[in-house]
C-alpha positions in Angstrom: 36.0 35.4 21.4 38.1 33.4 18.8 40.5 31.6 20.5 43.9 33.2 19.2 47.7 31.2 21.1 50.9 32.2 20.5 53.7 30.3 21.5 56.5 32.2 19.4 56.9 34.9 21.6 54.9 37.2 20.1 51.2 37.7 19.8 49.5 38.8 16.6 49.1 42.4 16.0 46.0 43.5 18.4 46.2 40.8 20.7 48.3 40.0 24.0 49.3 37.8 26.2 47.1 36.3 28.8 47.5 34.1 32.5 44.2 33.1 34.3 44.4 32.0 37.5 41.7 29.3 37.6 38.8 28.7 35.6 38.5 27.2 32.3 41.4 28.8 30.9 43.4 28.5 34.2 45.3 25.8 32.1 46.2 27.5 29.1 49.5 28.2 27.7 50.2 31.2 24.9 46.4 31.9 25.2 45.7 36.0 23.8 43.6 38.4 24.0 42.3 41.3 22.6 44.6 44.3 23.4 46.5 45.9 24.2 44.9 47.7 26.8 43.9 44.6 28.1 40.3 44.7 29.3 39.5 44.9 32.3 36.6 42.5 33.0 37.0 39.1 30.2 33.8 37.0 30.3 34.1 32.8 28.5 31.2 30.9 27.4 30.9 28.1 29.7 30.0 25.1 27.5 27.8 24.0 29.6 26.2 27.2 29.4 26.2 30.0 32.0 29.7 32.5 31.5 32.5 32.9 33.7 33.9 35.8 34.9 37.8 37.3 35.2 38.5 40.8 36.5 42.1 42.2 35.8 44.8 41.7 38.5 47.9 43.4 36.7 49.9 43.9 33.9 53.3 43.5 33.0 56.2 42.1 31.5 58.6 39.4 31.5 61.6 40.7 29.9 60.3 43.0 27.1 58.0 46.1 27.7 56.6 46.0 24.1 55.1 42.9 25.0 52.4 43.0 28.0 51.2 40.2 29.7 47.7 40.4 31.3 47.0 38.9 34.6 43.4 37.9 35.3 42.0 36.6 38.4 38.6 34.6 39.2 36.9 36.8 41.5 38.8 39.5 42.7 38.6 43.2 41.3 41.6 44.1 42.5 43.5 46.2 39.9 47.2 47.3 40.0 50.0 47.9 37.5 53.5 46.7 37.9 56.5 48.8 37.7 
């Protein structure tokens, strides 16, 4: 996956806004990804080999419903949408 950050406020066109809670992007700020719909499993190269695994917590927004932010946790495949 390329590695695609926004920091405007508003992602490129076919990309989204991401949070990771933990893992190697667990410290990234503005990171996208592909989507909307945001997918529901998201796999990263480790570099030093192997891959590590998100599942899809929730998705919302902030303050503007054309702009969804994807929640993605470590190892839970707990799924639910905010209101």
């Amino acid at each position: 996956m390329e590695d695609v950050f926004d920091t405007t406020g508003r992602p490129p066109k076919g990309w989204m806004h991401a949070i990771f809670h933990g893992g190697p992007y667990g410290e990234d700020v503005g990171r996208c990804i592909p989507g909307p719909p945001a997918p529901e499993i998201f796999t990263v190269t480790l570099a030093e080999g192997g891959v590590h695994t998100y599942r899809l917590w929730t998705v919302g927004s902030w303050s503007d419903p054309e702009d969804p932010i994807a929640v993605y946790n470590p190892d839970g495949p707990r799924f639910r949408r905010l209101s």
